[in-house]
C-alpha positions, 0 to 999 in steps of 0.5 A, spaced: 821 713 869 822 718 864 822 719 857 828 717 852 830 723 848 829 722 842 837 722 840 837 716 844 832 711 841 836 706 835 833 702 831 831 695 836 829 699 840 823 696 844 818 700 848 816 697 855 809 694 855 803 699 857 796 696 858 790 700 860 783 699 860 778 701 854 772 702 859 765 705 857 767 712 859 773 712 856 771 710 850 765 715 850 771 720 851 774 718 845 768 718 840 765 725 844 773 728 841 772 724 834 765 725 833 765 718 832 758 714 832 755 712 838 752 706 836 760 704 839 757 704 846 751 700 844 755 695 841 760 694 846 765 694 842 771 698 841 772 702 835 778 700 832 781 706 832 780 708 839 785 702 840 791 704 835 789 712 838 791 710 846 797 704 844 799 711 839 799 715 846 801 709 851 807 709 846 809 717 844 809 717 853 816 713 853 819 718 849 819 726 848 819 729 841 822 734 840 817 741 838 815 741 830 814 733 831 809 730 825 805 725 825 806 723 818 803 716 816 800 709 820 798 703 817 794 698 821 792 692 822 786 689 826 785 682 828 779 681 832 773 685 835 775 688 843 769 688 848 768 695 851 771 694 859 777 689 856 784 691 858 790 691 852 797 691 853 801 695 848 808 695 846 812 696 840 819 698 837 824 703 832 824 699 825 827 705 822 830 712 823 833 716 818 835 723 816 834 726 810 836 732 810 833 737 815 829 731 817 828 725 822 823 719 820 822 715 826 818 708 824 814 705 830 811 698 830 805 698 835 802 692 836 796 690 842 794 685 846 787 683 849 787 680 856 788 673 853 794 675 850 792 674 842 794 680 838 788 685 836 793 691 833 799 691 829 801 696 825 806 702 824 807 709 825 812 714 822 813 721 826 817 726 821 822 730 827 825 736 824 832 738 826 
């Protein structure tokens, strides 16, 4: 399936529901470019934010956007410890989109789930999108 243009996403929205596997190399991935403690892997839990980073990037591969895009802010809540080796399923939808001169914000909820289908991540994501 291709992405949707940007131009094609409304408000409502919904993304098609991704799931990946948080395994112990991906996560030592993760930590590796984040410079992140490695205690994580000892631990057996997944840092919390390596789960807001792939369901970020699970979601942001359904789209494209167009070059000049930002990142502009995320707020997120975690709702229970995920154990290194655990599959999450991600999904989302368009709560917002406005111009504002020159400028498209674009406001995703994101939310994921463990195995058990009890909600680990909710939160939203604001990517600013020149015009």
């Amino acid at each position: 399936m291709s992405p949707i243009s940007f131009e094609e996403l409304a408000v409502g929205y919904e993304f098609p529901a991704t799931s990946y596997e948080l395994s112990q190399s991906l996560i030592a991935q993760y930590l590796e470019a984040v410079g992140g403690q490695q205690y994580f892997l000892t631990s057996g839990v997944v840092p919390p934010l390596a789960i807001a980073a792939y369901a970020m990037t699970a979601l942001s591969q359904s789209f494209s956007v167009p070059p000049g895009s930002i990142h502009a802010s995320q707020e997120f809540e975690f709702l229970k410890l995920v154990p290194i080796g655990s599959t999450v399923s991600c999904g989302g939808k368009i709560v917002q989109k406005v111009q504002r001169g020159r400028l498209h914000l674009l406001v995703l909820e994101i939310n994921a789930l463990n195995q058990d289908k009890e909600k680990v991540l909710s939160g939203k994501a604001t990517v600013a999108i020149p015009t």
